[in-house]
N, C-alpha and C positions, 0 to 999 in steps of 0.2 A: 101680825099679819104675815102668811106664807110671804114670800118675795118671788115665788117662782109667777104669782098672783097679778104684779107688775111687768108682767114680762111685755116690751111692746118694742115693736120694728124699730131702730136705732136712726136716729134724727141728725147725727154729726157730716160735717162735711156737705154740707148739702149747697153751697155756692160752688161746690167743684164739682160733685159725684151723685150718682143714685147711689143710694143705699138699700134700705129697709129700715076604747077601741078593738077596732077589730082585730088588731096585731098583739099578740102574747105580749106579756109584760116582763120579758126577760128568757132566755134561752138556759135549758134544763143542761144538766152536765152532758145525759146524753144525747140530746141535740147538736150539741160541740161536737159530737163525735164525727158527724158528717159534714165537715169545715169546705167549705167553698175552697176550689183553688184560686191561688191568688195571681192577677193579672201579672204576667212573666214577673221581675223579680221586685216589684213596689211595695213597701210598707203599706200597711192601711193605717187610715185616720177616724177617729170618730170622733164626733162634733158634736159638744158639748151643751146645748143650747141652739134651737133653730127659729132664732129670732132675726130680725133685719140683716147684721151681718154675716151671719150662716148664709142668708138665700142671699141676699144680693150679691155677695161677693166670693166666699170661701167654698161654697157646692161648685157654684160653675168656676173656680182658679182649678179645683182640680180635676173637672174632665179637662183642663189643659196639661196637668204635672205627668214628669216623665220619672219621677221617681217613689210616687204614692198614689194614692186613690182613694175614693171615701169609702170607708168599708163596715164603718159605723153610724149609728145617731142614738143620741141622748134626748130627750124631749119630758117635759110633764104634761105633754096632750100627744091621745093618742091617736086623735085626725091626723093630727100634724105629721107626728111621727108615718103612719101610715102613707097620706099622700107623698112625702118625702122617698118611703123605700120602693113605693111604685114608680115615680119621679128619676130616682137612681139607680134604682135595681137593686137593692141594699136588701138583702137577705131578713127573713125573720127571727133570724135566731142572733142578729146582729143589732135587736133592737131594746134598748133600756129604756128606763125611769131613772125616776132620781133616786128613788129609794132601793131598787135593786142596782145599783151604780156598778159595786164593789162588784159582782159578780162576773164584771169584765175582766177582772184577772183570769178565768179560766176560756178565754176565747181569743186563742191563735191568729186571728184573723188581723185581729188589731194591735197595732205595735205602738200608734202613738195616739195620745188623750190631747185637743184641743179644746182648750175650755174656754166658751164665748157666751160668759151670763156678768148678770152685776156685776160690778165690781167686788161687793161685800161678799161674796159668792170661789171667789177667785183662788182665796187660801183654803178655802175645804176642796174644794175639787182638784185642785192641784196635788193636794199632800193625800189626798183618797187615790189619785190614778197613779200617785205612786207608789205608794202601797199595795197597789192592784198591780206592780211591776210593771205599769206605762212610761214609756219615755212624755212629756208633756209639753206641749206649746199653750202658753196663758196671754190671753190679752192684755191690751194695755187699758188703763194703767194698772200696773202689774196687782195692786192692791191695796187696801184702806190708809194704810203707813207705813215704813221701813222696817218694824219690828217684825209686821206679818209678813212679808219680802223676804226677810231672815229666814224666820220658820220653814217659809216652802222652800228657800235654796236649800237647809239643812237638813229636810224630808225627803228633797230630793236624791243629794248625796248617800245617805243614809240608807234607800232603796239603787242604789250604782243607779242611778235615771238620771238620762239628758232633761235639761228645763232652757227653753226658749221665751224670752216675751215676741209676741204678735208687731214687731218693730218691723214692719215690710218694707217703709222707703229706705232702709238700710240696704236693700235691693233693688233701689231706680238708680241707674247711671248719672243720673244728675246729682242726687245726692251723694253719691258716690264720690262724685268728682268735685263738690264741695267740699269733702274730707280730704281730700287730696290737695285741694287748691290751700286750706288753710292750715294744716297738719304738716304740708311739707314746705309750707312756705312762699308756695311758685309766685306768689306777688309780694313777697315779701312780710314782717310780721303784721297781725293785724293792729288794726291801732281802733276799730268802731266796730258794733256789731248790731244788727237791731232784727226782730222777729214778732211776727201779731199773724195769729191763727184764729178762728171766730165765724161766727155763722147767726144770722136773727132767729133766735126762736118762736114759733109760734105762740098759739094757745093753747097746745095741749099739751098733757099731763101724763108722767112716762115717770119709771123707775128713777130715771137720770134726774129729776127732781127732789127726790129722797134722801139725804144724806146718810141717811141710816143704809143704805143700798147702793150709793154711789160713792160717797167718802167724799164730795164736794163737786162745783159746779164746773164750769169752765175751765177753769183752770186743772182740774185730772181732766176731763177731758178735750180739750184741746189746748190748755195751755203746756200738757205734756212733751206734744211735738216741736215745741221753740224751745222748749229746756234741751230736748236731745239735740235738735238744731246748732243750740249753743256751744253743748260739749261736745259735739264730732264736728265742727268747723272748728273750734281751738285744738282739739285734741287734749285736753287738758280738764280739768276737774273743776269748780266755781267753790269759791272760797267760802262765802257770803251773800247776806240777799238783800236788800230791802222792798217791802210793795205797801201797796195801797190797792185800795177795790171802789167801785160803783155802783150800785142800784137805781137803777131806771125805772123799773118794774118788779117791786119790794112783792105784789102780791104773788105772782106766777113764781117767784126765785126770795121765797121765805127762807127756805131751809139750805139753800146752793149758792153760792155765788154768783155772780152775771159777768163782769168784766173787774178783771184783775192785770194791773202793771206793774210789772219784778224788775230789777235788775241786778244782776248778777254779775257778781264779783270777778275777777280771773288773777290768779297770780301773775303778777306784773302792774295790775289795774286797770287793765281796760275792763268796760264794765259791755254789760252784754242785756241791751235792751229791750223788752219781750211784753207781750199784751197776749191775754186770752176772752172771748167773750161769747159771749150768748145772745149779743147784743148789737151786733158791728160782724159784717160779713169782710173777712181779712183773711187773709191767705198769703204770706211774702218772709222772706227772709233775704238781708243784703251784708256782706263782709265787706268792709272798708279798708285794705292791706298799704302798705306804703307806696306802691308802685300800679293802685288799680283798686276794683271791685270787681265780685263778682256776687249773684243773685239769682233768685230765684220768684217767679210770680208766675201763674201760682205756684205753691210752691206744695201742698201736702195734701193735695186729693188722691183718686186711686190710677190718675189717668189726666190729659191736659197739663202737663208741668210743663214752664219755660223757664228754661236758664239763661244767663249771659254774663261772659267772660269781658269785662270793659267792655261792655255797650256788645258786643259780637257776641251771637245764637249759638248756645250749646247743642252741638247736632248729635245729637241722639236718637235710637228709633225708641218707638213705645214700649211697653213691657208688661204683664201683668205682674204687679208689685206681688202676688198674693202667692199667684205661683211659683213664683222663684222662691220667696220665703221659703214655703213649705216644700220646695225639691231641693232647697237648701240642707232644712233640716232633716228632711230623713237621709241625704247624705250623710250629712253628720253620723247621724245612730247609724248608718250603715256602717262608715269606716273608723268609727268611734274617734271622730275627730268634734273637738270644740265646737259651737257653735257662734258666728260673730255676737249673737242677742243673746248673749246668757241670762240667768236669772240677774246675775251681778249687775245689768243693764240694767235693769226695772229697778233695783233697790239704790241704785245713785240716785236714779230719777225719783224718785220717794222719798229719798232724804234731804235734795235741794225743795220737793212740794212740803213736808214736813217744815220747813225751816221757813217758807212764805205764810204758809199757815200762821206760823207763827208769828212771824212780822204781821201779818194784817190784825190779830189778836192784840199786838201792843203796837198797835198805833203809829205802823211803820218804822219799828225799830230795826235798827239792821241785827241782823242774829247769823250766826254762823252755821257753815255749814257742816 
């Protein structure tokens, strides 16, 4: 079955956040010829998939970004695509398929590929917009397993292209300031850690069901955010894993997961305690240091986060996590500086999911990481 097929509004986060032809099927060489100007000096973006997180969140971050703009869409419907470039004002000669993809190498307009489809999806469209000499922003989680993680970091390289994973609370000042709080110590070392992200799913039937399309249930997606959790509040790398899993509802979550609990090793031993589920609406993360805690509840929607430093409100104003990402990274490819979310982010995080996989396959065995 195509997978473009399954495509359906994305259901994550939903105890925190809303989420989610007529037009030529690709623009001629000489069509390019007559390139829009682009809004004073912004990168353009094209968006890779205009499924739930396209609309709900990544269109409108960036009529807020002060350093890009949407200047593309990828789509396999062409209503879609359509009402979207009327919607945006998105040019027609800035409109793709899937199968004319590649043809974005020769349109000026666009500097960087964000690619927001399946996950199974993630490694072709990343190593094709590189190809296409895009710099790239891929969601998370970054992709099936660590080895295809490899491929697109060394595709990337291979075409000089920046590669980003979709990691935006790396850009809320609360999170921020957990990296800070346990990286540098300010409460001293940690000695506890624990994290559970989760949402009840319905009854309906979505791509994210499909393991052939998603590479697993809960746990890539949302038990992804308590691993990152884990390793930017230690600052440190997890050694080792062991987990176990549950099924509630074996008929809806045949082929995915529902709720999975890991814990994770840290050099020294404190273990770092994490729950993901499909099945239990959870949202928290709490550090336990020797002099205090600090936490987070909720803690990983797009909006609504509360901190607290010993029991005391982190005052923060709000922010849209999405847009700062993304004015992040075309700063990056502006000043050809680093990006903090490299690809090498997503493939840690694929090698500690790799390793739980694998522990729930024997039976809870710890396995390293």
């Amino acid at each position: 079955m195509n997978p473009l097929h399954l495509f359906s509004r994305r259901k994550f986060i939903r105890t925190i956040s809303t989420v989610a032809g007529a037009l030529a099927w690709g623009p001629s060489i000489s069509a390019l010829a007559a390139c829009s100007q682009k809004p004073g000096n912004k990168l353009g973006i094209a968006l890779v998939g205009l499924g739930g997180y396209s609309k709900g969140q990544l269109a409108p971050a960036l009529q807020q970004t002060e350093h890009c703009y949407l200047a593309g869409l990828v789509s396999g419907s062409p209503q879609k695509a359509k009402d979207w470039a009327k919607q945006y004002n998105v040019p027609e000669k800035n409109i793709y398929n899937y199968q004319n993809f590649d043809e974005i190498k020769n349109n000026p307009d666009i500097d960087i590929v964000y690619v927001v489809l399946p996950v199974a999806m993630h490694k072709e469209y990343t190593i094709r917009a590189a190809q296409a000499s895009k710099h790239v922003i891929c969601e998370k989680p970054m992709a099936l397993n660590a080895h295809d993680c490899q491929e697109m970091i060394d595709a990337c390289k291979k075409a000089n292209k920046m590669l980003s994973i979709g990691y935006r609370l790396h850009f809320d000042p609360r999170h921020q300031e957990v990296m800070r709080l346990g990286q540098k110590e300010e409460l001293g070392k940690l000695t506890a850690f624990e994290a559970a992200n989760g949402f009840t799913w319905g009854n309906n039937t979505t791509w994210r069901l499909k393991k052939a399309l998603a590479g697993g249930g809960s746990l890539m997606d949302m038990g992804v955010y308590t691993i990152q959790a884990a390793r930017y509040t230690f600052g440190k790398e997890p050694i080792a894993v062991t987990a176990r899993q549950e099924k509630t509802r074996p008929a809806i979550f045949s082929e995915v997961d529902e709720t999975v609990y890991f814990d994770l090793e840290f050099p020294g031993g404190v273990i770092a305690h994490c729950k993901s589920s499909y099945n239990n609406n959870w949202s928290s993360m709490k550090a336990t240091a020797e002099r205090g805690t600090f936490e987070l509840a909720p803690a990983y929607g797009y909006d609504g986060l509360q901190g607290k430093v010993n029991q005391k409100p982190m005052p923060f104003p709000p922010i849209n996590q999405q847009a700062a990402q993304m004015d992040d990274f075309a700063q990056c490819v502006a000043l050809n500086k680093l990006t903090r979310v490299a690809g090498d982010e997503g493939f840690k995080d694929m090698k500690v999911i790799d390793a739980i996989y694998r522990s729930l396959d024997n039976n809870g065995r710890r396995e390293t990481i």
